[in-house]
KOLVEXZA-90756 format. One record per residue: residue number from 0; residue in three letters; x, y, z of N, C-alpha, C in turn. Coordinates in pm, whole numbers, m for minus. Layout:
N
pos=NUM code=ala n.c1=X n.c2=Y n.c3=Z ca.c1=X ca.c2=Y ca.c3=Z c.c1=X c.c2=Y c.c3=Z
...
% end
This chain:
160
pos=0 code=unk n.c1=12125 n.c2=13034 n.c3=5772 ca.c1=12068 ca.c2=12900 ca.c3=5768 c.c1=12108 c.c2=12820 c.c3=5892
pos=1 code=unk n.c1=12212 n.c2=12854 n.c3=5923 ca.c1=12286 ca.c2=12745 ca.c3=6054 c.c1=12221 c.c2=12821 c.c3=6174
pos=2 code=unk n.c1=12185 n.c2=12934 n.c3=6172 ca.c1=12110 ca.c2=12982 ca.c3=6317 c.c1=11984 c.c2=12927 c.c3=6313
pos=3 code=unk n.c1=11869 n.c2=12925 n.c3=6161 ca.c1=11767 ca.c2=12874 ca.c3=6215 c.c1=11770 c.c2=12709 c.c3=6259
pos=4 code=unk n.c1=11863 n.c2=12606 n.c3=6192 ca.c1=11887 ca.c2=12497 ca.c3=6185 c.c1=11908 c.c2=12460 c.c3=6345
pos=5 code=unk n.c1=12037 n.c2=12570 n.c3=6429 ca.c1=12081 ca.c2=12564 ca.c3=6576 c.c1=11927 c.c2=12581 c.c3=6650
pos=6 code=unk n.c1=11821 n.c2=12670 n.c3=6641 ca.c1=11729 ca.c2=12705 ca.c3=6707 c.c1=11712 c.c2=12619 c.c3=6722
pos=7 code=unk n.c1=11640 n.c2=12549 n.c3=6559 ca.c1=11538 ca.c2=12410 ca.c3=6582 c.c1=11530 c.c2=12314 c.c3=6606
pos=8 code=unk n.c1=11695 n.c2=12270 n.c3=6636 ca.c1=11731 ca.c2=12179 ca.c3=6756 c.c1=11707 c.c2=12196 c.c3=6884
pos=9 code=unk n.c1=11798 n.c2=12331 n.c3=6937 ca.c1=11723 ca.c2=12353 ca.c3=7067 c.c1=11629 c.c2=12317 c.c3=7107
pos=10 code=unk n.c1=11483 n.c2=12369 n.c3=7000 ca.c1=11334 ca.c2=12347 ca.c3=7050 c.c1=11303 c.c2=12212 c.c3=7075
pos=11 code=unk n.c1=11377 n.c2=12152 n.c3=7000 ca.c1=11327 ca.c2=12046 ca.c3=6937 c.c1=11366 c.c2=11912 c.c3=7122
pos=12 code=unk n.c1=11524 n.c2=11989 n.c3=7163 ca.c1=11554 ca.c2=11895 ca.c3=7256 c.c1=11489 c.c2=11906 c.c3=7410
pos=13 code=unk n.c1=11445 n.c2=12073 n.c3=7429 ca.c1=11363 ca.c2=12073 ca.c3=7491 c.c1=11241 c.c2=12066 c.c3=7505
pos=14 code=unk n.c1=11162 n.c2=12016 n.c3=7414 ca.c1=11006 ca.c2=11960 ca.c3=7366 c.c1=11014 c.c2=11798 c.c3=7422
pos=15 code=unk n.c1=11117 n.c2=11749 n.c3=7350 ca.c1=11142 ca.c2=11628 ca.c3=7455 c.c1=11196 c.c2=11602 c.c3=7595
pos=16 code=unk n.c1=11250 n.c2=11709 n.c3=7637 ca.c1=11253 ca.c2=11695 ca.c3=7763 c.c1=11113 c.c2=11714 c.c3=7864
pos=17 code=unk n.c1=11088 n.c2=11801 n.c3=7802 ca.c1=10940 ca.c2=11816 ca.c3=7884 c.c1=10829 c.c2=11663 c.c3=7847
pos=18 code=unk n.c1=10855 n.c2=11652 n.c3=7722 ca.c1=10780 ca.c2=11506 ca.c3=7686 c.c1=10822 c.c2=11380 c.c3=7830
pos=19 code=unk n.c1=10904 n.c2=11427 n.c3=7814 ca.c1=10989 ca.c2=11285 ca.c3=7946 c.c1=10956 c.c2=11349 c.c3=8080
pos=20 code=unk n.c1=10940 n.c2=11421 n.c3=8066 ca.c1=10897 ca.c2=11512 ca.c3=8217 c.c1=10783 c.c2=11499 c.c3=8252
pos=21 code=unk n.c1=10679 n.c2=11484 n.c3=8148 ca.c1=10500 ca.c2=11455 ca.c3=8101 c.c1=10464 c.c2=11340 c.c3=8162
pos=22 code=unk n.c1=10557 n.c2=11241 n.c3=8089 ca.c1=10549 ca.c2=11113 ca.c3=8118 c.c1=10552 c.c2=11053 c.c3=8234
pos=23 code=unk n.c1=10702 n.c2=11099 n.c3=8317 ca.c1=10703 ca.c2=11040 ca.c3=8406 c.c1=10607 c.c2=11103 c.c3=8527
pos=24 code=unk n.c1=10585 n.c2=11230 n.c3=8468 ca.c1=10457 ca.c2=11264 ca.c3=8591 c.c1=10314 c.c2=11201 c.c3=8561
pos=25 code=unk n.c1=10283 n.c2=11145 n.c3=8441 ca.c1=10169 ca.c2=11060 ca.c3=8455 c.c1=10173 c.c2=10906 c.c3=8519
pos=26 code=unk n.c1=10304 n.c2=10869 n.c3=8463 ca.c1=10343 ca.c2=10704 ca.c3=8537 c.c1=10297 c.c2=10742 c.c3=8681
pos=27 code=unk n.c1=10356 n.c2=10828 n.c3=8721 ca.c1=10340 ca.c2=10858 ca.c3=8885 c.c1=10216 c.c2=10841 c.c3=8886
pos=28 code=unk n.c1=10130 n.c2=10925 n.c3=8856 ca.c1=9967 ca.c2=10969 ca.c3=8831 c.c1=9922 c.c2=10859 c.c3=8890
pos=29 code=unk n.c1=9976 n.c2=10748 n.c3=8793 ca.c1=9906 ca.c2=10649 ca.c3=8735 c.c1=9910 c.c2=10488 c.c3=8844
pos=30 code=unk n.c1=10004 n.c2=10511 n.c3=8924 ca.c1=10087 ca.c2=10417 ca.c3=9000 c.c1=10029 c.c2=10455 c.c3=9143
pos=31 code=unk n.c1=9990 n.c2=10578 n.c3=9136 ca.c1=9904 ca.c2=10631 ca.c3=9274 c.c1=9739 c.c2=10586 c.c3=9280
pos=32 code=unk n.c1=9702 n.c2=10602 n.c3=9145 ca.c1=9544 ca.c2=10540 ca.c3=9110 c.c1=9560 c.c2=10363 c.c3=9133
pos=33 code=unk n.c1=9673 n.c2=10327 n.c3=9075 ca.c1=9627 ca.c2=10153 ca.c3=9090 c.c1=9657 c.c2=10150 c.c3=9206
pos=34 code=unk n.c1=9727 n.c2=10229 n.c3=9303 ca.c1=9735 ca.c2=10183 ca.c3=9476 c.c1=9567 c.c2=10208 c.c3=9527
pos=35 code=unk n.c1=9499 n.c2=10325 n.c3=9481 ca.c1=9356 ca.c2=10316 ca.c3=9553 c.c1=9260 c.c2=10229 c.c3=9495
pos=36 code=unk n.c1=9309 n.c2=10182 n.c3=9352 ca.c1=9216 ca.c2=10035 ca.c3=9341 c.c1=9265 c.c2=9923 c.c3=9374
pos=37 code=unk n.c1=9397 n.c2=9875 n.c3=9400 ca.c1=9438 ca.c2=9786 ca.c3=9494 c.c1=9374 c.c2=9793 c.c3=9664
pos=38 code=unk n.c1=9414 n.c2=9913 n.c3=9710 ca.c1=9297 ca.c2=9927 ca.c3=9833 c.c1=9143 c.c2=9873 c.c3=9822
pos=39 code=unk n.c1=9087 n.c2=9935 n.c3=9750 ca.c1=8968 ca.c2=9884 ca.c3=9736 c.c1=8936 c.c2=9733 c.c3=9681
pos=40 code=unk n.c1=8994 n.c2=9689 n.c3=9596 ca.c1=9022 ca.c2=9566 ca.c3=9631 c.c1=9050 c.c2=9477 c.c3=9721
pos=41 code=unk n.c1=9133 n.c2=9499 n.c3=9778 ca.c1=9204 ca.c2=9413 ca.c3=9886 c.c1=9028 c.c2=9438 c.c3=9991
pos=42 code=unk n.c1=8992 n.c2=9567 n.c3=10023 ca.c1=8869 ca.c2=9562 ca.c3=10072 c.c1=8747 c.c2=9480 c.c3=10076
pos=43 code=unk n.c1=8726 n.c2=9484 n.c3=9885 ca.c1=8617 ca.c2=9356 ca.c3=9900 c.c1=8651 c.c2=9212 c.c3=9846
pos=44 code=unk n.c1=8776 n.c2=9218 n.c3=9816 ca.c1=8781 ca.c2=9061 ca.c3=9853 c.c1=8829 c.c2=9036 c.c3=9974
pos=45 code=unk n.c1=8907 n.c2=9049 n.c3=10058 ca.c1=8956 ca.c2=9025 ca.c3=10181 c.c1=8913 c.c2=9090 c.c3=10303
pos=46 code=unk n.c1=8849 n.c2=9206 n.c3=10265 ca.c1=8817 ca.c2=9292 ca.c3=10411 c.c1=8877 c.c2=9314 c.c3=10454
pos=47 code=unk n.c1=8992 n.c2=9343 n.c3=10417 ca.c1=9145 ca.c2=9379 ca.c3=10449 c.c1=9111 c.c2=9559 c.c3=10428
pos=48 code=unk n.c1=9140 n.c2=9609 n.c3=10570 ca.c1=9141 ca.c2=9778 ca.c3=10483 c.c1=9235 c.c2=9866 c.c3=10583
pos=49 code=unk n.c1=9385 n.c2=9801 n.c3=10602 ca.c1=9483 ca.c2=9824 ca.c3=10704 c.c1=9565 c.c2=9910 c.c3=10600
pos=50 code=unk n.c1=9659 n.c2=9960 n.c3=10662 ca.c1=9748 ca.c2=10104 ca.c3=10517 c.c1=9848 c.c2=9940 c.c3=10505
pos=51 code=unk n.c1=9908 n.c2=9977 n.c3=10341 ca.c1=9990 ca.c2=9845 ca.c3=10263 c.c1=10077 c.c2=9942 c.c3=10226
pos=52 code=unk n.c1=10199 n.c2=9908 n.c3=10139 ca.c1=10277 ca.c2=10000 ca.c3=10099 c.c1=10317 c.c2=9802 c.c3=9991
pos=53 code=unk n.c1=10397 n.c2=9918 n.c3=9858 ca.c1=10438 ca.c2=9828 ca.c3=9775 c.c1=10521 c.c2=9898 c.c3=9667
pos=54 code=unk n.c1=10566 n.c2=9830 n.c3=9549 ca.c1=10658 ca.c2=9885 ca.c3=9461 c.c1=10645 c.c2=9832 c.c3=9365
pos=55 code=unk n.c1=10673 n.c2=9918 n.c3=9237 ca.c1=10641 ca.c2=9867 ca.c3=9080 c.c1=10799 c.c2=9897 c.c3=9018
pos=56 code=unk n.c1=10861 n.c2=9788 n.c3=8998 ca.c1=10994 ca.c2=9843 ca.c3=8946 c.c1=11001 c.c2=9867 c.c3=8782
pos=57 code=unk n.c1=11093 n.c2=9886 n.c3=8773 ca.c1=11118 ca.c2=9879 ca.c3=8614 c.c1=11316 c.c2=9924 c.c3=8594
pos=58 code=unk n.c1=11316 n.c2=9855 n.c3=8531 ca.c1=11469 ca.c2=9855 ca.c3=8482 c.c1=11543 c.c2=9886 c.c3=8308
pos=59 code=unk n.c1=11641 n.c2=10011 n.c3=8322 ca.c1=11671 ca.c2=9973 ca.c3=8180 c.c1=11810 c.c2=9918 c.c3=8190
pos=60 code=unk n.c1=11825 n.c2=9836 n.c3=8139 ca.c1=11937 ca.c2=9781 ca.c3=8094 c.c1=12023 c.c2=9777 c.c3=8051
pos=61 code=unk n.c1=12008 n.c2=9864 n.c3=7928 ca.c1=12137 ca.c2=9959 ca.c3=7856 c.c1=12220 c.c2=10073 c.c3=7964
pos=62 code=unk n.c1=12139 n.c2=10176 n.c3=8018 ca.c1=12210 ca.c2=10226 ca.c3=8108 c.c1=12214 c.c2=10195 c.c3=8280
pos=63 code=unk n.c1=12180 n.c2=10060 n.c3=8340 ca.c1=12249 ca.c2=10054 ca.c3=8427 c.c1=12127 c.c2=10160 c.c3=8554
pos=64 code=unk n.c1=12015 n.c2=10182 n.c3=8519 ca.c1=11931 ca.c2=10288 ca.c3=8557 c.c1=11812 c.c2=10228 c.c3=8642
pos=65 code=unk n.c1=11814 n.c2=10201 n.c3=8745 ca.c1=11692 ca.c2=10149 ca.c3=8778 c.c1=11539 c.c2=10252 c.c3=8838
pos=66 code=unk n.c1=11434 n.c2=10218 n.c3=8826 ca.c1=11322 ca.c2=10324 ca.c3=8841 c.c1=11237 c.c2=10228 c.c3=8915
pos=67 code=unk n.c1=11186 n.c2=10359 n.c3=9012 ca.c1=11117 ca.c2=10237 ca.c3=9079 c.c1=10961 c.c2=10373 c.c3=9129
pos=68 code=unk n.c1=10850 n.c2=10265 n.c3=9132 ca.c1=10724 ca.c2=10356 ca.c3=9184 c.c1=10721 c.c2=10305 c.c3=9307
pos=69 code=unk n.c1=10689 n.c2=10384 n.c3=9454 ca.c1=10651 ca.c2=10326 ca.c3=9603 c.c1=10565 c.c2=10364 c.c3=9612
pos=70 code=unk n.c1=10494 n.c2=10302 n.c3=9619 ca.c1=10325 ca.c2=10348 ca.c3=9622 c.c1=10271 c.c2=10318 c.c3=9821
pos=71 code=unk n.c1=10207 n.c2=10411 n.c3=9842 ca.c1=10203 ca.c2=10416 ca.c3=9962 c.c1=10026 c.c2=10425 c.c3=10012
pos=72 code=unk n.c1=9936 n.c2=10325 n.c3=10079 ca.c1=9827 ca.c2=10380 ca.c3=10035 c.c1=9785 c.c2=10344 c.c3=10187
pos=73 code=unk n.c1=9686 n.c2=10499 n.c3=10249 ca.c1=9649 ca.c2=10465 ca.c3=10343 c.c1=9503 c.c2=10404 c.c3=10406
pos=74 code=unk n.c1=9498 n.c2=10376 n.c3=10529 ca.c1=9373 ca.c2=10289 ca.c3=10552 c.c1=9205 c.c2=10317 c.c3=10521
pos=75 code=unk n.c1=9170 n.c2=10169 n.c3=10468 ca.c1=9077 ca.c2=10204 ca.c3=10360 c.c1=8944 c.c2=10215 c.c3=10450
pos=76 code=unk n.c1=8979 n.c2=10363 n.c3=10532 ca.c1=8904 ca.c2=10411 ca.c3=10649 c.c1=8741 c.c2=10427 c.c3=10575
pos=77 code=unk n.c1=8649 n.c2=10374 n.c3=10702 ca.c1=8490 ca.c2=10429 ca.c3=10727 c.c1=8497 c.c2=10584 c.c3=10775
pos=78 code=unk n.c1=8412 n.c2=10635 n.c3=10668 ca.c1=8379 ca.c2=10749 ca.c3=10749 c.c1=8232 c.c2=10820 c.c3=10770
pos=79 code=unk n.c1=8181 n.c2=10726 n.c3=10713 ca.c1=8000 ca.c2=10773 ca.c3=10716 c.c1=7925 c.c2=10644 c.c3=10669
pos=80 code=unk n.c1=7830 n.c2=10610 n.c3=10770 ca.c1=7760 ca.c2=10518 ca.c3=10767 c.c1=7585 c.c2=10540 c.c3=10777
pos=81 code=unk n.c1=7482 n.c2=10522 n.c3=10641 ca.c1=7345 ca.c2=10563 ca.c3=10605 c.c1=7302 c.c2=10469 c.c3=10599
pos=82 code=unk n.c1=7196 n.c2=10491 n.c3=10555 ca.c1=7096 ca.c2=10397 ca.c3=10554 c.c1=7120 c.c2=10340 c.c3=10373
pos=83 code=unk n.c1=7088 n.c2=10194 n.c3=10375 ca.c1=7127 ca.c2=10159 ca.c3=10261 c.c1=6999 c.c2=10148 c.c3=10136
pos=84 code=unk n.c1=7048 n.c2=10198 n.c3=10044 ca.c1=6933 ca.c2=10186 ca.c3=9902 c.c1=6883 c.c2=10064 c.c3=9905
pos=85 code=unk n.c1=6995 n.c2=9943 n.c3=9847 ca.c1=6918 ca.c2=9839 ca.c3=9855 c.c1=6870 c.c2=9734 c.c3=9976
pos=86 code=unk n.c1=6883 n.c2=9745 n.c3=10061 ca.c1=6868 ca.c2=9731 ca.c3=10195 c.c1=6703 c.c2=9742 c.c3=10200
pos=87 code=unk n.c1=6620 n.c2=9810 n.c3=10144 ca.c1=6500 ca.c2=9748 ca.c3=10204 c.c1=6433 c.c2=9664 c.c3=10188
pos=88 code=unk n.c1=6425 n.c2=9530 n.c3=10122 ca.c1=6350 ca.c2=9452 ca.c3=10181 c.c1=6356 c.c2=9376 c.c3=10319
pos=89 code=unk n.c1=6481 n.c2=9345 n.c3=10367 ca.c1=6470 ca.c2=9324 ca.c3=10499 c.c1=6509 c.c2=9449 c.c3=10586
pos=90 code=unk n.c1=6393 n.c2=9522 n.c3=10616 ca.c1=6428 ca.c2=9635 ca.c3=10696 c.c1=6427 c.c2=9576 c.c3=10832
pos=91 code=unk n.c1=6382 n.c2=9484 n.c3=10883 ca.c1=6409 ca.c2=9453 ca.c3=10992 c.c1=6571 c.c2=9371 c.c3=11083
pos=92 code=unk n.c1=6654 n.c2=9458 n.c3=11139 ca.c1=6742 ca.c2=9440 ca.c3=11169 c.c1=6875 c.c2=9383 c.c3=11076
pos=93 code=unk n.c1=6844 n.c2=9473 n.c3=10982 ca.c1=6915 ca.c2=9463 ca.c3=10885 c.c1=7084 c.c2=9478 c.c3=10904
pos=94 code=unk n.c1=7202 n.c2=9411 n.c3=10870 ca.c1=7305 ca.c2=9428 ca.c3=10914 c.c1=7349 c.c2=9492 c.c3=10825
pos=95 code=unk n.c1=7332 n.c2=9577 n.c3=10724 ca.c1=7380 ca.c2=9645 ca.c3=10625 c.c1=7342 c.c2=9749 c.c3=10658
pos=96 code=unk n.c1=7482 n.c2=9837 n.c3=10547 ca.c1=7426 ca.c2=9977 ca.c3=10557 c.c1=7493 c.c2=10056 c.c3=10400
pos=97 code=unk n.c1=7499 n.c2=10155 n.c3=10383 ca.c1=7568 ca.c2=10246 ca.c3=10261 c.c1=7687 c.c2=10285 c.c3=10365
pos=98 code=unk n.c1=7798 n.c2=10240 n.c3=10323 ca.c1=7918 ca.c2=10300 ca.c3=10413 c.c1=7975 c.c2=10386 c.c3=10306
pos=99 code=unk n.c1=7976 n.c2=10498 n.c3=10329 ca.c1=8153 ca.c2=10586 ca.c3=10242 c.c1=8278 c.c2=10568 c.c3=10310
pos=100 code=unk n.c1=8388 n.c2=10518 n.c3=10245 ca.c1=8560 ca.c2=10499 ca.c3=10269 c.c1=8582 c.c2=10589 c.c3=10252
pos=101 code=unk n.c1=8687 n.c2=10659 n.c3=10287 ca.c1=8819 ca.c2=10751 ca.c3=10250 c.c1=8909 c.c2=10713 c.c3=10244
pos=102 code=unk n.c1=9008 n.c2=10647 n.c3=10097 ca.c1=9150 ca.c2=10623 ca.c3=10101 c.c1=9187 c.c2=10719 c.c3=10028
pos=103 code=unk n.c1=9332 n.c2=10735 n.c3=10097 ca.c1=9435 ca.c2=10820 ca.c3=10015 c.c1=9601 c.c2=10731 c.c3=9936
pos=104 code=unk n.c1=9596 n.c2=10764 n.c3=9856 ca.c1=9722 ca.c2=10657 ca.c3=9795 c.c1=9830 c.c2=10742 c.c3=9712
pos=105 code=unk n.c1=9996 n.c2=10757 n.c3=9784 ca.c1=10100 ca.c2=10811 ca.c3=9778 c.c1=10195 c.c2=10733 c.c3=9648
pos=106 code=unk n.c1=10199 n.c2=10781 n.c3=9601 ca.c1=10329 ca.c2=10715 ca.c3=9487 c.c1=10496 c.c2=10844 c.c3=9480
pos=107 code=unk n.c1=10567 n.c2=10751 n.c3=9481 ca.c1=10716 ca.c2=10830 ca.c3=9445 c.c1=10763 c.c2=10791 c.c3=9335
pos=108 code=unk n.c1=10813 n.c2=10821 n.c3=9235 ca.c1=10890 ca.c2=10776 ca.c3=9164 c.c1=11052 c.c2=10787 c.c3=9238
pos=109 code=unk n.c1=11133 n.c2=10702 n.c3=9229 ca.c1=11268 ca.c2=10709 ca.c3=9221 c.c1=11351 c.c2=10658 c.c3=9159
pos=110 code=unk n.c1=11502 n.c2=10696 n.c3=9143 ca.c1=11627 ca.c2=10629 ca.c3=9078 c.c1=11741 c.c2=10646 c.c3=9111
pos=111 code=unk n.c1=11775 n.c2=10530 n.c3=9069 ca.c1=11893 ca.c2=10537 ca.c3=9110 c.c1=12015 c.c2=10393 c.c3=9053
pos=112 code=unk n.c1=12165 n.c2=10434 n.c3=9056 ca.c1=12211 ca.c2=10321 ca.c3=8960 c.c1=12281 c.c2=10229 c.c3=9077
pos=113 code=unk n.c1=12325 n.c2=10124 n.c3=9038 ca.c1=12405 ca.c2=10026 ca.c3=9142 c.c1=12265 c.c2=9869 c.c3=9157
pos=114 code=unk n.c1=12296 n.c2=9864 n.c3=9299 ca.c1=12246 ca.c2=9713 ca.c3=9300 c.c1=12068 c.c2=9714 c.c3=9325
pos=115 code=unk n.c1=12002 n.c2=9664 n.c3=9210 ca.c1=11869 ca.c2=9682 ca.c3=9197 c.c1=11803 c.c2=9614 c.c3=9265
pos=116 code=unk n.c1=11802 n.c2=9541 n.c3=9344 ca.c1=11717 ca.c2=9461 ca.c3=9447 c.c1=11636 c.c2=9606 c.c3=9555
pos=117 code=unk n.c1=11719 n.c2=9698 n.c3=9582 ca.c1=11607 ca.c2=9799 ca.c3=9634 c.c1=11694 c.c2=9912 c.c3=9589
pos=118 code=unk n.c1=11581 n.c2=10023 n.c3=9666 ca.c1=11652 ca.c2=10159 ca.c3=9653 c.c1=11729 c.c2=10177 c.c3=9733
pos=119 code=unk n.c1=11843 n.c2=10214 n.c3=9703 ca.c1=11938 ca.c2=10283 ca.c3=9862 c.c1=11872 c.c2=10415 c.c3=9884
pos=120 code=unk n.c1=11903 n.c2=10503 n.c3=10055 ca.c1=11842 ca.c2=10555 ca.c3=10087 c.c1=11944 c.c2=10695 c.c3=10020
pos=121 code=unk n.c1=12007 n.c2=10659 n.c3=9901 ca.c1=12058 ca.c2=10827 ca.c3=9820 c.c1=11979 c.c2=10823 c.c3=9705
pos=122 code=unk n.c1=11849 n.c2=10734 n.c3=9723 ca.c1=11768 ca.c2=10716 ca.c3=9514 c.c1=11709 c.c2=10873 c.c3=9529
pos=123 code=unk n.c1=11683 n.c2=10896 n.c3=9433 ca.c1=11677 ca.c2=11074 ca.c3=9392 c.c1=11521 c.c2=11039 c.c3=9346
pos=124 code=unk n.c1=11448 n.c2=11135 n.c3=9433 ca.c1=11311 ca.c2=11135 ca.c3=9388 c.c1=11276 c.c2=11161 c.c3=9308
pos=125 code=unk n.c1=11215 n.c2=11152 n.c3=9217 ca.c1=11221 ca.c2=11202 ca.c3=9071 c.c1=11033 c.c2=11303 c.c3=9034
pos=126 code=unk n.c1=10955 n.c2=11225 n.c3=9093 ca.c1=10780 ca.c2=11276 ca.c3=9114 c.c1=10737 c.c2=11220 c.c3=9226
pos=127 code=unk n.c1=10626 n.c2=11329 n.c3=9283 ca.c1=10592 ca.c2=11230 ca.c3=9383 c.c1=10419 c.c2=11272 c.c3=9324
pos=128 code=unk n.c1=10331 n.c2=11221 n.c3=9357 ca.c1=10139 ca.c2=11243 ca.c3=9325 c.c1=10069 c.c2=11184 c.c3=9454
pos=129 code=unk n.c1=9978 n.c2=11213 n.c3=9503 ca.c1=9861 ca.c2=11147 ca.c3=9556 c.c1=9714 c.c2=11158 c.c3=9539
pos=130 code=unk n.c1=9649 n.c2=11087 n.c3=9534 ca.c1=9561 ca.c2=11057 ca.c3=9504 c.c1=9461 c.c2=11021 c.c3=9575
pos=131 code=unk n.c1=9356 n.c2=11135 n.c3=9605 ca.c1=9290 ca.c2=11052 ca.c3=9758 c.c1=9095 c.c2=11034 c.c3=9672
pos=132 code=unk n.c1=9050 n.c2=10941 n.c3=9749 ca.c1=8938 ca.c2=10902 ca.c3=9662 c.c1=8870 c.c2=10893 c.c3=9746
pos=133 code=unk n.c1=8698 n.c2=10871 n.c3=9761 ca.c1=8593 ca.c2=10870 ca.c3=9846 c.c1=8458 c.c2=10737 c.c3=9753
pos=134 code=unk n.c1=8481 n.c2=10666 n.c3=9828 ca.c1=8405 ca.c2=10520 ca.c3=9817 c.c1=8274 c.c2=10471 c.c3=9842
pos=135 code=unk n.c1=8193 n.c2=10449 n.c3=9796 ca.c1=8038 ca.c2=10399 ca.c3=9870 c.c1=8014 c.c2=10297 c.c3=9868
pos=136 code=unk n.c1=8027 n.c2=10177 n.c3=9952 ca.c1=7993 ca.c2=10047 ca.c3=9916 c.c1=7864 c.c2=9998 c.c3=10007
pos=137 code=unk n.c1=7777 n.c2=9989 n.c3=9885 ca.c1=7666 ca.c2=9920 ca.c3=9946 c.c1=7562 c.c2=9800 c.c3=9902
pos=138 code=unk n.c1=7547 n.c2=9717 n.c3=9951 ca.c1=7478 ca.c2=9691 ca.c3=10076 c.c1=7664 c.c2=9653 c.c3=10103
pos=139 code=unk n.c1=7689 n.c2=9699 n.c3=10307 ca.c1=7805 ca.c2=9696 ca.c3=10315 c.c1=7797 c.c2=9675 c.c3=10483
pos=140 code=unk n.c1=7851 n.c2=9561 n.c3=10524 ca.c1=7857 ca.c2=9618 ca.c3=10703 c.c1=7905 c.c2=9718 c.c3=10777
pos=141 code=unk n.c1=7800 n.c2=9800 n.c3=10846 ca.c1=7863 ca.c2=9926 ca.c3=10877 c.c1=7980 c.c2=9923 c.c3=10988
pos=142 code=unk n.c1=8051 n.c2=9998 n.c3=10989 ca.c1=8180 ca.c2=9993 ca.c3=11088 c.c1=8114 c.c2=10098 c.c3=11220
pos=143 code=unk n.c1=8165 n.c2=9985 n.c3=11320 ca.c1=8137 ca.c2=10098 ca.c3=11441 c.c1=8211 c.c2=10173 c.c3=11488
pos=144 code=unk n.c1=8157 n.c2=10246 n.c3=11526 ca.c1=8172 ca.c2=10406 ca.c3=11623 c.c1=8309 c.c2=10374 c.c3=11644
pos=145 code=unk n.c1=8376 n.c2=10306 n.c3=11722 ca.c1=8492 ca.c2=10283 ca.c3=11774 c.c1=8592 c.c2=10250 c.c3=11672
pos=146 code=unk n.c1=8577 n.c2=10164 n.c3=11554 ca.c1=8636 ca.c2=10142 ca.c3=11431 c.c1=8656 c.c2=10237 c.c3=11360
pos=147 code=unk n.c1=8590 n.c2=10352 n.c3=11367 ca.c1=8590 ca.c2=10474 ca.c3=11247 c.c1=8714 c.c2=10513 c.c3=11169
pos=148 code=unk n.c1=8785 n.c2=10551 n.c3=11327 ca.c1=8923 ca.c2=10565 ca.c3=11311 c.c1=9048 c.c2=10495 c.c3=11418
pos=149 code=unk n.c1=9032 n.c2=10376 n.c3=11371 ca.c1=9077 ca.c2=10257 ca.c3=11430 c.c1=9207 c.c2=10247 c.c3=11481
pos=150 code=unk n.c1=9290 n.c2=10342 n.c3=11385 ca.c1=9450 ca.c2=10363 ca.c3=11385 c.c1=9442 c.c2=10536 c.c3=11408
pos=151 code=unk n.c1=9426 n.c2=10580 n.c3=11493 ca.c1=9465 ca.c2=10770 ca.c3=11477 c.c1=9544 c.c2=10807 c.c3=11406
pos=152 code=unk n.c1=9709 n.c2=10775 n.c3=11427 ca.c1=9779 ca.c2=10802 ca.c3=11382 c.c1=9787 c.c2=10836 c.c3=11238
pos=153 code=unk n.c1=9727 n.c2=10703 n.c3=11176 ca.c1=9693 ca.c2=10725 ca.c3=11036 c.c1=9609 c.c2=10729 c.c3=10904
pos=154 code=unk n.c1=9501 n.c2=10855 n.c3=11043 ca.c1=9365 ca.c2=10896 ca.c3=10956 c.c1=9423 c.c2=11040 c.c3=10894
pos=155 code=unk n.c1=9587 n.c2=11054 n.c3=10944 ca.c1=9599 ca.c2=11176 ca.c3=10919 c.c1=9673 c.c2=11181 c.c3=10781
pos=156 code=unk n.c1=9694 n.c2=11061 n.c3=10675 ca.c1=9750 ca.c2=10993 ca.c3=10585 c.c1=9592 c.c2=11040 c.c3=10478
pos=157 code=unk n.c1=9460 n.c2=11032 n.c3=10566 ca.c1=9376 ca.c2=11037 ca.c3=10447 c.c1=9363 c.c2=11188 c.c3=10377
pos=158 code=unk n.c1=9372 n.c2=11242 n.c3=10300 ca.c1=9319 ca.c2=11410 ca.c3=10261 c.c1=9233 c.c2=11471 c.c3=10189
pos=159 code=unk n.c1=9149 n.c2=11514 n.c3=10229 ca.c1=9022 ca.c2=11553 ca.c3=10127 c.c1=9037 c.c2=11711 c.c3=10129
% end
């Protein structure tokens, strides 16, 4: 009786470990998706589409444990510019077009214990995800030739 009782603990503690293991790889998931709708956001309300970086903390209290998501998302690059659907009634010199974006958006989870205002550079990575997405906004001003890839350095941030 005490061996099957010992098993079914075992199972039982590693079912939840993997449960917590589940989890925190979806938080990640999940913290990488709201960075590419924050991008896209920041896009059409501001026209802002430069790489941002930011952080979602969370704290427990009882143990002294702080967790933190860095979400990392890069520029909410043009990469193909058509002719636009709704765009025809003024076909004449129309300043619109169907543009497709390419953002890509990085999340880490980390932790670590001591003073929670940031991570020190020993926080232990815990997941990392990215998430790269492809955008059509139209009717949309098309980006020129020279804008495409505005920053070199970090078209190499986007990945399809």
């Amino acid at each position: 009786m005490t061996i099957v009782g010992l098993s079914l603990s075992l199972v039982t503690q590693t079912e939840m470990q993997l449960g917590a293991t589940e989890k925190m790889i979806q938080e990640t998931f999940y913290a990488a998706d709201s960075g590419v709708a924050v991008g896209i956001a920041r896009a059409l309300a501001r026209n802002e589409q430069d790489p941002f970086s930011y952080r979602m903390n969370q704290e427990d209290r009882a143990s002294n444990l702080h967790l933190v998501n860095r979400i990392n998302v890069s520029p909410f690059q043009a990469i193909l510019n058509m002719p636009c659907n709704f765009c025809e009634i003024n076909p004449n010199d129309s300043p619109f077009a169907n543009v497709n974006h390419a953002v890509t958006a990085f999340s880490e989870r980390l932790a670590w214990t001591g003073d929670p205002s940031a991570p020190p550079s020993t926080a232990k990575v815990r997941a990392r995800r990215s998430v790269s997405v492809m955008v059509e906004l139209q009717p949309w001003r098309p980006a020129a030739r020279a804008e495409m890839f505005r920053i070199p350095e970090e078209r190499y941030r986007i990945r399809f």
